[in-house]
N, C-alpha and C positions, 0 to 999 in steps of 0.2 A: 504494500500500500504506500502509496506518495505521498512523502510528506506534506510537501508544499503542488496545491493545486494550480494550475497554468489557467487562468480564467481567461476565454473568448470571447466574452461579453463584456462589454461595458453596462454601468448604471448608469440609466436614466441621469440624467444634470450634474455629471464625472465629464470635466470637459479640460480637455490634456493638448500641448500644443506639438507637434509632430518636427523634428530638425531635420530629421531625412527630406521628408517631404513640405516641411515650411508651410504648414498648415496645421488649422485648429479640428479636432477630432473628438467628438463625444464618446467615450466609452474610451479603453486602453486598444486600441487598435492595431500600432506600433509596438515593438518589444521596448523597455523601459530605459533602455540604454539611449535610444533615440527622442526623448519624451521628457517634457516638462509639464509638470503636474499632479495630482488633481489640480484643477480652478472651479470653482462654486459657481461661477458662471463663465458667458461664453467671450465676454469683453474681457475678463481678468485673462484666460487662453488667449486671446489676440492681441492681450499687451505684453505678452511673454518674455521675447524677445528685449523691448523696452527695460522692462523691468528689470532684468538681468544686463541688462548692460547700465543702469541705474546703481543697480546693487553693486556690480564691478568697481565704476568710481568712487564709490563709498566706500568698499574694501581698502581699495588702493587710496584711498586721501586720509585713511585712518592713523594718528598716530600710534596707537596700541600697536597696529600692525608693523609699522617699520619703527620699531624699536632701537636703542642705543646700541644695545649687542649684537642685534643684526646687524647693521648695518657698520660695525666695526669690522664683524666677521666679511662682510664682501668689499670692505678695504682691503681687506691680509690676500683677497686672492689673485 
């Protein structure tokens, strides 16, 4: 018996945005590796992309992130 079930179906208003195919997709339709989401609705999947590249420059303009020690350490190299 399997552990973990490979589900074919999406739910109803499980709305995922596809990167292979650059498109918004109700249900898991794409394997997970290509796929951002759940979004609870279908605007939050169409702004996917945005959003992650939002969150990117908030990563990178973070100072927690590039720290004293890091960035001592990519002197030394």
């Amino acid at each position: 018996m399997a552990l973990f079930k490979k589900r074919t179906v999406g739910k109803p208003g499980e709305w995922y945005y596809c990167l292979e195919h650059r498109r918004v997709e109700e249900g898991p339709d794409c394997p997970g590796k290509d796929r951002f989401g759940p979004y609870a609705s279908r605007t939050e999947a169409e702004q996917a992309m945005r959003t992650a590249r939002e969150r990117n420059l908030e990563w990178e303009n973070d100072p927690k992130w590039h720290d004293a020690s890091a960035a001592g350490r990519a002197d030394e190299d």
